[in-house]
C-alpha positions as CSV (number, residue, x, y, z in Angstrom):
1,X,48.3,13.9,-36.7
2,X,44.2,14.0,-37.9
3,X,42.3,14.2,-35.0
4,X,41.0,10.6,-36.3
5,X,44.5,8.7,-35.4
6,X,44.6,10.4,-32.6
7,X,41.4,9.4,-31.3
8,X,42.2,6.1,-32.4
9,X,45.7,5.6,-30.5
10,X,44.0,6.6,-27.2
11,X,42.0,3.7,-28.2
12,X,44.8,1.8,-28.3
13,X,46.2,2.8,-25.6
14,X,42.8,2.3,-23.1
15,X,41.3,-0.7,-21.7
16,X,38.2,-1.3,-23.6
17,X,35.4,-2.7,-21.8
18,X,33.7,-5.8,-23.5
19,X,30.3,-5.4,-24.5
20,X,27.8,-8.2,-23.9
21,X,25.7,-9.3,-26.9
22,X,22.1,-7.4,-25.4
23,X,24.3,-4.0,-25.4
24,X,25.9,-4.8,-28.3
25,X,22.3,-5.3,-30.4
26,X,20.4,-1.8,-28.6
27,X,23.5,0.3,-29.7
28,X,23.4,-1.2,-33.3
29,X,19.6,-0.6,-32.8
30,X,20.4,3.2,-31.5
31,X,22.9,4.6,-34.4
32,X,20.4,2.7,-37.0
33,X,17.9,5.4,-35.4
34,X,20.1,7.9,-35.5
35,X,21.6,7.7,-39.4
36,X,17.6,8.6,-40.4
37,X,16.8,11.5,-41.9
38,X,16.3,14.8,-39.2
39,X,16.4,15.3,-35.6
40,X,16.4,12.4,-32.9
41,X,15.0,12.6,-29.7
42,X,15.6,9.4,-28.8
43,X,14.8,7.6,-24.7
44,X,16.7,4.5,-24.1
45,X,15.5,2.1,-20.9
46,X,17.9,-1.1,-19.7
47,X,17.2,-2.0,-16.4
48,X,19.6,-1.0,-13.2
49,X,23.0,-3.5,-13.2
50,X,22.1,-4.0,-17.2
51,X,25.2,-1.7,-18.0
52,X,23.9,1.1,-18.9
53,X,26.9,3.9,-18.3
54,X,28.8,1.6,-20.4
55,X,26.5,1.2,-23.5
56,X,26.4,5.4,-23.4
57,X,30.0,5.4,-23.0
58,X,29.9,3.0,-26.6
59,X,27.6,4.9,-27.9
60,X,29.6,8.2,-27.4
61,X,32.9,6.7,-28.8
62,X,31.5,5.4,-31.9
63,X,29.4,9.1,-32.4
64,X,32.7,10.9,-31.8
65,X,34.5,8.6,-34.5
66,X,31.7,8.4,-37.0
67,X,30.6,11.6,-36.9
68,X,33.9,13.9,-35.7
69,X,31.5,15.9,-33.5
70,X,31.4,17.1,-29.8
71,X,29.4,15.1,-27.3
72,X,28.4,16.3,-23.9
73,X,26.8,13.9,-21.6
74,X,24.2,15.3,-18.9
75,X,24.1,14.0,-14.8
76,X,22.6,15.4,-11.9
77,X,24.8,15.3,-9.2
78,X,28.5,16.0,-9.2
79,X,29.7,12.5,-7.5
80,X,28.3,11.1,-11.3
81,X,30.0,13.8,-12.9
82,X,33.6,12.1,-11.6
83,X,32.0,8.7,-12.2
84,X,30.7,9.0,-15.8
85,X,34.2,10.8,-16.7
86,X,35.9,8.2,-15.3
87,X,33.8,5.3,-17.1
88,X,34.3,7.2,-20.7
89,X,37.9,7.4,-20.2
90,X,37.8,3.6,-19.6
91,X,35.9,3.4,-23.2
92,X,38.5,5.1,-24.2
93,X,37.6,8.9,-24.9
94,X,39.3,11.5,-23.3
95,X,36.9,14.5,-22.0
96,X,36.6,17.0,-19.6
97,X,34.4,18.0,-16.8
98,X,32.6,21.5,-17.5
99,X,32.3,22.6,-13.7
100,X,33.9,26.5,-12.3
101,X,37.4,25.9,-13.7
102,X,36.1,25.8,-17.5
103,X,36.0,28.9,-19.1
104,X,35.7,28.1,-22.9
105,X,35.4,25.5,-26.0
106,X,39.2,26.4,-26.7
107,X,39.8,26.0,-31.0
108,X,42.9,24.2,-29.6
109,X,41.0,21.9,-27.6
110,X,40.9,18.4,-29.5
111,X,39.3,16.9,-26.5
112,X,35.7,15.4,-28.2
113,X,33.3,14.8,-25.0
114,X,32.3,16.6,-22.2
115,X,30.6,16.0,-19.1
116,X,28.1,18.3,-16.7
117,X,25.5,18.7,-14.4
118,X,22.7,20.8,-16.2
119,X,22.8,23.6,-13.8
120,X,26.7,24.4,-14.5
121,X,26.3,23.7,-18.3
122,X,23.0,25.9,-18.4
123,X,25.8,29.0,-16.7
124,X,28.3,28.6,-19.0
125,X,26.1,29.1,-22.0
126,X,24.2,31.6,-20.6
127,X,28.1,33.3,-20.1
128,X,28.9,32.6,-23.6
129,X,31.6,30.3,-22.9
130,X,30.2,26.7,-24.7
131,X,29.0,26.6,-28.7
132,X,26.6,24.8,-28.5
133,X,26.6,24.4,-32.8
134,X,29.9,22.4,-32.0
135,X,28.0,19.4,-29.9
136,X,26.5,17.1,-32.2
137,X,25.3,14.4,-29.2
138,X,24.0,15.2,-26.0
139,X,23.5,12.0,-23.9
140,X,21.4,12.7,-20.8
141,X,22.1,10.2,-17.7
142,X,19.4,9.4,-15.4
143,X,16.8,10.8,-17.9
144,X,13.4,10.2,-15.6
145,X,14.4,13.5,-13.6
146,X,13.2,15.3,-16.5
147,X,15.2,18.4,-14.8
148,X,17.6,19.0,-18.6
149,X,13.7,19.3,-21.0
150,X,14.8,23.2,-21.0
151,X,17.9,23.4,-21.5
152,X,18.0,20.5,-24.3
153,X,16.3,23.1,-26.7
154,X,19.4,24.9,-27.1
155,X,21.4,22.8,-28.8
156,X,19.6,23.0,-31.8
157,X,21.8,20.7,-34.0
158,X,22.1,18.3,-31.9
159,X,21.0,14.5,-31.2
160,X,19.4,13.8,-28.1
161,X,19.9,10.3,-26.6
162,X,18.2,9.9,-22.8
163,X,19.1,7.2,-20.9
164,X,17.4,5.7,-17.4
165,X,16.4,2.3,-15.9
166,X,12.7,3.7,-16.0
167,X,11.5,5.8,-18.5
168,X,9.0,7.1,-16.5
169,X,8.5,10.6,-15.1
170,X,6.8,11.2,-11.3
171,X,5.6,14.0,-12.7
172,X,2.4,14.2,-14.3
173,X,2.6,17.5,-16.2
174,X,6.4,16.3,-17.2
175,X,5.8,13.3,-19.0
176,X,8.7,11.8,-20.8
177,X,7.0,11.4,-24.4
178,X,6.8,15.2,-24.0
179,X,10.9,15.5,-24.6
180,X,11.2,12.7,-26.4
181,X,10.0,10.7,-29.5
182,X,10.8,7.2,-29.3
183,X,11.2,5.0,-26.7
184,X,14.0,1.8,-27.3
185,X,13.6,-0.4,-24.9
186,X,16.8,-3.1,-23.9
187,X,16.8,-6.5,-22.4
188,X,14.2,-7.2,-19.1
189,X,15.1,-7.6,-16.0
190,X,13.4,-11.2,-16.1
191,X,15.5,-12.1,-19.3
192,X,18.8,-10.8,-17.7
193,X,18.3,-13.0,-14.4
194,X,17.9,-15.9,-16.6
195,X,20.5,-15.3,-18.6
196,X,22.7,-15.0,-15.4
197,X,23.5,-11.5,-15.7
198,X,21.8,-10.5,-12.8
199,X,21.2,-12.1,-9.6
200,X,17.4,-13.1,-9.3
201,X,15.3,-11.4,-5.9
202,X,13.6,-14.1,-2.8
203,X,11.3,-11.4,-1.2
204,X,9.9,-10.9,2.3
205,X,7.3,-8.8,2.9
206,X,5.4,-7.9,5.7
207,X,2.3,-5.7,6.0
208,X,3.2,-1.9,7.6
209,X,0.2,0.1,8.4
210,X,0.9,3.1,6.4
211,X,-2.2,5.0,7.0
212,X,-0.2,7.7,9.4
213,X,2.3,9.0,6.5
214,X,1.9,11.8,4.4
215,X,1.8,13.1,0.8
216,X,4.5,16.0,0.1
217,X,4.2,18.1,-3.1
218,X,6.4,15.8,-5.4
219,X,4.0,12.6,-4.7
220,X,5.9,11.2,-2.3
221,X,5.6,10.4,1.0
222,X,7.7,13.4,3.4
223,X,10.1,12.6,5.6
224,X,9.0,13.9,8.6
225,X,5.6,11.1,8.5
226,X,8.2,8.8,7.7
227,X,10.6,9.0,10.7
228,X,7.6,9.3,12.9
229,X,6.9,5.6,12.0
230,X,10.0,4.3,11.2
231,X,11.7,5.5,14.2
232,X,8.8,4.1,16.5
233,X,9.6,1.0,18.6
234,X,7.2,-0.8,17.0
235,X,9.1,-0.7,13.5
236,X,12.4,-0.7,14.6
237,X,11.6,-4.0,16.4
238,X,9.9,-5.2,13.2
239,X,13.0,-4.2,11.0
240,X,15.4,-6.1,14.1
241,X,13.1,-9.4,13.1
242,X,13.0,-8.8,9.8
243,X,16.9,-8.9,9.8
244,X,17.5,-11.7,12.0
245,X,15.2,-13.9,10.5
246,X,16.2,-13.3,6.7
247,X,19.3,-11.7,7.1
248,X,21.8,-12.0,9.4
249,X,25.4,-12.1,9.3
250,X,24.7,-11.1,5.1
251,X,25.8,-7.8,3.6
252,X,23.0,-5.7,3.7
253,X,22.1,-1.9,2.7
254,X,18.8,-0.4,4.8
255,X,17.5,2.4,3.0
256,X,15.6,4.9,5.0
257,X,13.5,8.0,4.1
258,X,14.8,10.2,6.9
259,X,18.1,10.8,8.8
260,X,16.8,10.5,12.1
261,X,15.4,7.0,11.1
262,X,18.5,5.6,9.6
263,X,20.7,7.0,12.9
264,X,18.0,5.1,15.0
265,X,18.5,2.2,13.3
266,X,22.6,2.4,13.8
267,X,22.0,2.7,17.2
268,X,19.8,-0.1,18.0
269,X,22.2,-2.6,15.8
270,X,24.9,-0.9,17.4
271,X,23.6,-2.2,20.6
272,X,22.8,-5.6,19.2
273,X,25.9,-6.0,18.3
274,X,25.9,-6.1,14.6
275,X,29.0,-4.2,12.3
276,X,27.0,-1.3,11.0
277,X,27.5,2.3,10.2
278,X,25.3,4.9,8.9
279,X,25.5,7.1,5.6
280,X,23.6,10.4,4.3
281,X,24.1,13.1,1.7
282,X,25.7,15.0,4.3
283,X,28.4,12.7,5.0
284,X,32.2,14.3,4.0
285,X,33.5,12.7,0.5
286,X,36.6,11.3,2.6
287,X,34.5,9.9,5.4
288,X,32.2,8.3,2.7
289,X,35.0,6.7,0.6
290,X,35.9,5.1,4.2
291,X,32.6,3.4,4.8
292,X,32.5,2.6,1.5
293,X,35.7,0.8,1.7
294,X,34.7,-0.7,5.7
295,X,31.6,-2.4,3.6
296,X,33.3,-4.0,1.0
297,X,36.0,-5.5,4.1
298,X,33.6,-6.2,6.4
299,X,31.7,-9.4,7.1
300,X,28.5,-9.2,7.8
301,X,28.5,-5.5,7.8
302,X,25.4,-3.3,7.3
303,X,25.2,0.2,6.2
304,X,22.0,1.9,6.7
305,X,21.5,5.2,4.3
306,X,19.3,8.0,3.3
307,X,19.2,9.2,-0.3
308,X,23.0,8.7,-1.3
309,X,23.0,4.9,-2.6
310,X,20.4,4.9,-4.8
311,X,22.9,6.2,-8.2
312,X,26.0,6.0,-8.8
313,X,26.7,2.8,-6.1
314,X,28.4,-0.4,-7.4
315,X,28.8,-3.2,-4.5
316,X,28.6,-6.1,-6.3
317,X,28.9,-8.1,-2.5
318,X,25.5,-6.9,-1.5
319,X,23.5,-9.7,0.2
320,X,20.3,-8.1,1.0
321,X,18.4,-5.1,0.2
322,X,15.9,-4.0,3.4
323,X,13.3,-0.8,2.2
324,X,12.9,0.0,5.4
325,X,10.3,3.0,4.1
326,X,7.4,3.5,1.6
327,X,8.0,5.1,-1.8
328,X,5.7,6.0,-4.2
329,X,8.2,6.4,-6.8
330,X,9.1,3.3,-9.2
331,X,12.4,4.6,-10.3
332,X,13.4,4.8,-6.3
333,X,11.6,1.1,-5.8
334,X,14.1,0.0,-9.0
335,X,17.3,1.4,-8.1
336,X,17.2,0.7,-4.1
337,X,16.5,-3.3,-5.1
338,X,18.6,-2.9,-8.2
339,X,21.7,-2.3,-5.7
340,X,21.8,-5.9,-4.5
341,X,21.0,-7.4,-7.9
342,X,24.8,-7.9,-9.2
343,X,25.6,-11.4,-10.0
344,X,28.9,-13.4,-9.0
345,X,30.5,-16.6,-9.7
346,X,28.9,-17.3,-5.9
347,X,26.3,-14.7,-5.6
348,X,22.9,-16.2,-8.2
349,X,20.2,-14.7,-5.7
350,X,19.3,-12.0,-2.7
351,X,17.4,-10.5,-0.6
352,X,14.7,-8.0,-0.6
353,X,13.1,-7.6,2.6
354,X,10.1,-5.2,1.8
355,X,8.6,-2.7,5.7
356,X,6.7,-0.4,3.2
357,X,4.0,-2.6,1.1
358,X,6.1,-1.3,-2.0
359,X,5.9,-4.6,-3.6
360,X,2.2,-4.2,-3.5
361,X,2.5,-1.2,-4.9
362,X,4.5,-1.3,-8.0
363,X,4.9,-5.3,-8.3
364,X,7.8,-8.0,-8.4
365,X,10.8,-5.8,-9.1
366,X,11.6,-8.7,-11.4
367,X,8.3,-8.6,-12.7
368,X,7.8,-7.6,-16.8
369,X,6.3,-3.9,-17.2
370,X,4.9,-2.8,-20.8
371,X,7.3,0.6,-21.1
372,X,5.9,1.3,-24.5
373,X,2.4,1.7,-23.1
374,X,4.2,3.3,-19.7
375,X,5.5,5.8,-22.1
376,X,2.8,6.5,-24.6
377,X,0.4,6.8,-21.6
378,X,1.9,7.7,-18.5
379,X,-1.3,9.4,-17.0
380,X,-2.8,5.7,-16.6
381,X,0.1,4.6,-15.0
382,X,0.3,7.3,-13.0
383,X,-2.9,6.9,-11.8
384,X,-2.6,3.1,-10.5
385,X,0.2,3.6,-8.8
386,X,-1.5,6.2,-6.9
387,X,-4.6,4.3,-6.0
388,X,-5.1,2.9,-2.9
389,X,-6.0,-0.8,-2.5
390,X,-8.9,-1.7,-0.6
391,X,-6.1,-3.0,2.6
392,X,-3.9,0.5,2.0
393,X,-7.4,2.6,1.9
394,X,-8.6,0.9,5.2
395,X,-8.3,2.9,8.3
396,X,-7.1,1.2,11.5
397,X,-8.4,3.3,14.7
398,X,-5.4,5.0,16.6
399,X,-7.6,3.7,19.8
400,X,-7.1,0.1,18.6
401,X,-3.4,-0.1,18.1
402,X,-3.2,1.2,21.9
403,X,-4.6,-1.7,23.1
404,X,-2.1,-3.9,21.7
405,X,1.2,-2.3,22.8
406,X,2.9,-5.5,22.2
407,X,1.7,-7.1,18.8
408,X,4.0,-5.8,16.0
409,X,1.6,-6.2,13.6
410,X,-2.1,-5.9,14.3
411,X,-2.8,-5.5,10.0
412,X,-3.9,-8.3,7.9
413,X,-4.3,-8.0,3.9
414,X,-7.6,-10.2,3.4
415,X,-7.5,-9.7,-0.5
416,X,-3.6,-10.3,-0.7
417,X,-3.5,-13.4,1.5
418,X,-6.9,-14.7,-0.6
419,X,-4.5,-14.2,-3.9
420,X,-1.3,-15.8,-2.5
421,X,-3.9,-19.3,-1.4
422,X,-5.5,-19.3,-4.8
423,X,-2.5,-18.8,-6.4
424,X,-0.7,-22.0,-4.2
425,X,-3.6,-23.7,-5.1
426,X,-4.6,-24.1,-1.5
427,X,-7.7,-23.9,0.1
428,X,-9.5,-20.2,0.4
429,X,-11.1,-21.0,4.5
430,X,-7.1,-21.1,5.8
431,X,-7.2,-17.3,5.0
432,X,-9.6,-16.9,7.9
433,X,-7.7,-19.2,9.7
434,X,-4.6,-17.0,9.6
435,X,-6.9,-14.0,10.2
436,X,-8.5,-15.4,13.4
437,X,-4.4,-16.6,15.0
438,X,-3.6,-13.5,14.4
439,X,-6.3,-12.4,16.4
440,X,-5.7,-14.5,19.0
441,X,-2.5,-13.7,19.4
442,X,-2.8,-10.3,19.8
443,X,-5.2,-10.8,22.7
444,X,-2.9,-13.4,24.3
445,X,0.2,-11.4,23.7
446,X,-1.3,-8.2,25.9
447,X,-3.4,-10.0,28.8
448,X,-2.4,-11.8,32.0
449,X,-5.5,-13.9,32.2
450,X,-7.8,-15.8,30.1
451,X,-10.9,-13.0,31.1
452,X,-8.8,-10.1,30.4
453,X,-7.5,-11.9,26.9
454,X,-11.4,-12.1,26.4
455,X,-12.3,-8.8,27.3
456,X,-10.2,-7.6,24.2
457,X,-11.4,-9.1,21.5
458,X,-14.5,-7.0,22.2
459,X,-11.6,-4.1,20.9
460,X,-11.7,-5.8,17.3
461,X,-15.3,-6.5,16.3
462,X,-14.9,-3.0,13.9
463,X,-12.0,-4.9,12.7
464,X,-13.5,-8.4,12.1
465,X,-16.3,-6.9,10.6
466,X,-14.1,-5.7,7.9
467,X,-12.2,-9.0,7.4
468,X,-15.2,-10.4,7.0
469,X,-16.3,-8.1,4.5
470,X,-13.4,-8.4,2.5
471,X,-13.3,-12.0,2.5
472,X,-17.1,-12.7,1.4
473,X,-15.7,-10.2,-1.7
474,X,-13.2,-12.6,-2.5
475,X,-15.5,-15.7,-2.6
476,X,-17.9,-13.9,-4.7
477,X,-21.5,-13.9,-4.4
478,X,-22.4,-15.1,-1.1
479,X,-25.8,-13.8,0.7
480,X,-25.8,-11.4,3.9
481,X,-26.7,-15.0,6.3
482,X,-23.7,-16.3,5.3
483,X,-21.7,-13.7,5.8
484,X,-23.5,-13.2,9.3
485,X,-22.6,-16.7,10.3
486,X,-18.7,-15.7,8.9
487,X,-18.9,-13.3,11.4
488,X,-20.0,-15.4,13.9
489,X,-18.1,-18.4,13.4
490,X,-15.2,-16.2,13.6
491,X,-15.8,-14.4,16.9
492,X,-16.6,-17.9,18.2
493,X,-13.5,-19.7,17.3
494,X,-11.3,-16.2,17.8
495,X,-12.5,-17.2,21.8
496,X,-12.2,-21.0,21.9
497,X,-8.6,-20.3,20.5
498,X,-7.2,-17.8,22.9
499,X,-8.3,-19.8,25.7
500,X,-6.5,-23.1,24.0
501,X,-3.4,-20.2,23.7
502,X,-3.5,-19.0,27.3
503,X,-3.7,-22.4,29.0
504,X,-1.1,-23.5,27.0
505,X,1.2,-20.6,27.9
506,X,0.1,-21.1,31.9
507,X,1.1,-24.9,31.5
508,X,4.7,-23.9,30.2
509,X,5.1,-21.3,32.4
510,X,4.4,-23.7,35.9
511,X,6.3,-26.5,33.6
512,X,9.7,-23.9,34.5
């Protein structure tokens, strides 16, 4: 039997996933790439939940039967390994995992695709065991991690088809268009929620001081910063709020930075109460596949996690999605909201409930992004995702936030509130508003008395000064009188409405 039929009767033999009409069009789009004349380095984006282990899966079937070469399809961790096999064997192509029990392309071995993690395929052709003239298609999963740019230059007769939600590499001396020529670019995320493929995002945000968290060596921000104000009472009774008010009783994943964070978090909604466990990349495979299996059955449950759901996770139940850290990676921003975005017959919408001004920092998840220009000039993008705002730049004295032991958040974003008025079309003066209730509250929230209340507001004049400041910016050009009387006006009302807030309080208090 030609190696043809029996490709084919596998086929046959297989339940074939059905391609929607977007995947259908980029592969079409793809092999038309590919059947021109020379090499192809080619870099495929389709956002998370688009499909796109099943477009690769496609594409390798119709390479193997159109071209009658090998195809071996990259991941990075071993748990995608199992995953992508088992998704090509659904597409119908049998193949085999390269990991310590392969020793050799075997003459007798018919089988046309194989699947490896770079460091194990980068071993075996070192030990001689792989032709790599034999592969004609190397697909590489996750493509962003840029880890496979060295070893892809072995397989010299070879296509090369990358594949990621976000063709965009964290590092700046790694840039993608370095590895590969053209970028193809599949349906938005925007076009996809309209089209009812994916479920479309309501966000919560909340301003998180951020100041006290570090840089590591990769960009991002290191986990020991991280659990120090994540795992602070402070946060973990804003991420308790945050849940109850937006949240609760809905199936919802809490991604964390660190592990002492997430078990934190397990412990205080463990003592609230609430159905939730807690998973890492050190949890056993069997007691994983349990929780797993105890989130899909449980009501209401929550799992929170550190680095293990971001890939290679399909719960289509998901409710909410809390980023219960900062990132300043986009990929990690995409896939941690991307895990709640599945659509069902009952499911059009979730959460996102945002404790790490990431939606300031990289926009709407939902929101279009031009990935041509991200990928012909990454250093620009690069560069604003790393720049500060004038809120994220401004420093908020440790000496402060003592004095306020029981305000969660003592932070307001002048420019960002100014924005979201403008934008409502309401009037620009309730921004101060906002600014000077806040105020008030914190004063009220940490005094007894009306004098002591007063007393601390002389503990934010650095503070109002700056609010101020940043909302004169926003009206434009205003002279330094008026900005004097802002200042003014402000401290004056700050004190007529604490007073109004304590002797309410006092009324209601001899009221019980």
């Amino acid at each position: 039997m030609s190696y043809a039929k029996r490709h084919m009767g596998m086929q046959e033999r297989q339940k074939i996933r059905k391609l929607y009409y977007y995947q259908e069009k980029d592969i079409v789009t793809i092999f038309e790439k590919l059947e021109q004349q020379g090499s192809h380095r080619l870099l495929y984006q389709l956002p998370t939940g688009g499909g796109k282990t099943v477009v690769f899966s496609e594409i390798a079937k119709r390479f193997i039967e159109k071209y009658r070469k090998k195809v071996i399809v990259l991941t990075h961790r071993t748990e995608l390994c199992r995953q992508t096999s088992a998704a090509l064997k659904m597409t119908g192509i049998r193949n085999k995992i390269i990991d310590s029990s392969f020793k050799k392309f075997s003459r007798n071995d018919d089988r046309p695709c194989y699947v490896a993690m770079v460091e194990t395929l980068k071993n075996r052709i070192k030990d001689g065991l792989i032709d790599v003239d034999r592969v004609g298609l190397i697909i590489v999963d996750e493509a962003h991690h840029n880890s496979f740019h060295k070893l892809l230059g072995k397989f010299k007769n070879a296509d090369i088809i990358g594949v990621t939600a976000t063709p965009f590499s964290s590092d700046i001396n790694l840039p993608m268009n370095r590895n590969y020529d053209e970028l193809i670019i599949g349906a938005g995320i925007d076009s996809l929620i309209e089209q009812g493929f994916l479920a479309k995002p309501k966000t919560w945000r909340y301003d998180v001081e951020l100041n006290t968290l570090k840089t590591g060596q990769q960009g991002d921000f290191t986990v020991g910063s991280s659990d120090e104000l994540y795992s602070s009472q402070l946060m973990l009774d804003l991420l308790v709020h945050a849940y109850e008010q937006h949240s609760k009783n809905k199936r919802t994943l809490i991604f964390n930075n660190g592990i002492f964070t997430s078990r934190k978090v397990l412990e205080v909604f463990t003592n609230l109460g609430y159905p939730i466990r807690h998973l890492d990349n050190q949890t056993p495979p069997d007691e994983r596949k349990e929780i797993l299996l105890w989130l899909k059955k449980t009501k209401g449950a929550i799992l929170t996690s550190v680095s293990i759901l971001t890939t290679g996770f399909d719960e289509p139940t998901i409710q909410t999605v809390i980023l219960n850290r900062a990132t300043t990676s986009l990929t990690l921003y995409h896939q941690m909201i991307g895990r709640g975005s599945r659509s069902l017959p009952q499911k059009k919408t979730f959460t996102v409930i945002d404790l790490g001004n990431n939606i300031d920092r990289f926009g709407e998840w939902h929101a279009p992004i031009d990935w041509q220009h991200v990928f012909a000039y990454p250093e620009i993008y690069h560069e604003s995702l790393h720049t500060k705002t004038s809120y994220e730049a401004h420093q908020l004295p440790a000496d402060m936030r003592a004095k306020f032991p029981n305000s969660m958040e003592i932070a307001f974003d002048i420019q960002g509130a100014h924005q979201d008025a403008i934008a409502k079309g309401l009037k620009p003066k309730l921004v101060i508003r906002d600014s000077i209730r806040q105020h008030a509250l914190m004063c009220a929230d940490n005094s007894n008395e009306i004098p002591e209340a007063l007393a601390l507001t002389a503990e934010l004049d650095r503070e109002i000064d700056w609010r101020v400041k940043q909302y004169a910016k926003c009206l434009g050009n205003v002279t330094k009188n008026y900005t004097e009387w802002l200042r003014d006006d402000y401290k004056n009302k700050l004190k007529i409405l604490i007073e109004k807030i304590m002797r309410r309080r006092s009324l209601m208090k001899a009221a019980v």
